[in-house]
C-alpha positions in Angstrom: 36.5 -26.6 -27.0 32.9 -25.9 -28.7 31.7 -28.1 -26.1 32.7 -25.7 -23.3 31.6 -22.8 -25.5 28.1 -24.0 -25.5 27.4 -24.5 -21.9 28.6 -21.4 -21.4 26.1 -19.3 -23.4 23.4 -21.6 -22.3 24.7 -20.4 -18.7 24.9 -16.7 -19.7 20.9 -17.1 -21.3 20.1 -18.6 -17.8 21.3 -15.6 -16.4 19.8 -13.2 -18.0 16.3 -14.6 -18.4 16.3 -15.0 -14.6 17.3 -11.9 -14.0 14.5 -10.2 -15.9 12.0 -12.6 -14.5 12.7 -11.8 -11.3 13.2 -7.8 -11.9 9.8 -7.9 -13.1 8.2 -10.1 -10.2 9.9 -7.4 -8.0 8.8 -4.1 -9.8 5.7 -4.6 -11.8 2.8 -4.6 -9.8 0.5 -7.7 -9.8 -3.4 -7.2 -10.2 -3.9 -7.9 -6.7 -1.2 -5.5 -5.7 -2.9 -2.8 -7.8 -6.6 -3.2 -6.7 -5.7 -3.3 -2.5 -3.6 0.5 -3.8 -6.9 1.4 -5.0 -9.0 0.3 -1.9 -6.9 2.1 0.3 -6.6 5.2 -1.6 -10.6 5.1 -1.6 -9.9 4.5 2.2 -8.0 7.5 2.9 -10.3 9.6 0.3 -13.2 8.8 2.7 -15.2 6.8 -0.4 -15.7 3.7 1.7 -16.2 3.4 5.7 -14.3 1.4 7.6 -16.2 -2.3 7.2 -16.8 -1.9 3.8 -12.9 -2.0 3.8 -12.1 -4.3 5.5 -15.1 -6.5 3.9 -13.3 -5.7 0.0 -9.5 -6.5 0.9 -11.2 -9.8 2.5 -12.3 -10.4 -0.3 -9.0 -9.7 -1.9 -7.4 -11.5 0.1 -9.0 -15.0 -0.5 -8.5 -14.6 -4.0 -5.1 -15.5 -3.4 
């Protein structure tokens, strides 16, 4: 009976540990995530022309 017991909080710990991993995979923003926001709100502010854009999430981009 303690045998069953065990697996099964070892199950429910799964469970939630995935679940928070993966909650916070989906909602908190990576770096990369936050610093392409940035270039494009420097974008649309008219801080940065149009190469100099696309040049930075290049850049960006092959970081991954």
């Amino acid at each position: 009976m303690m045998f069953g017991g065990g697996i099964f909080m070892v199950v429910i710990w799964a469970l939630i540990i995935f679940t928070v991993i993966y909650f916070m995979r989906r909602f908190v923003p990576t770096r990369h995530t936050h610093a392409l926001t940035i270039l494009q709100e420097r974008f649309a502010r008219g801080e940065i022309d149009a190469n100099e854009y696309k040049a930075r999430r290049k850049d960006l981009n092959d970081i991954n």
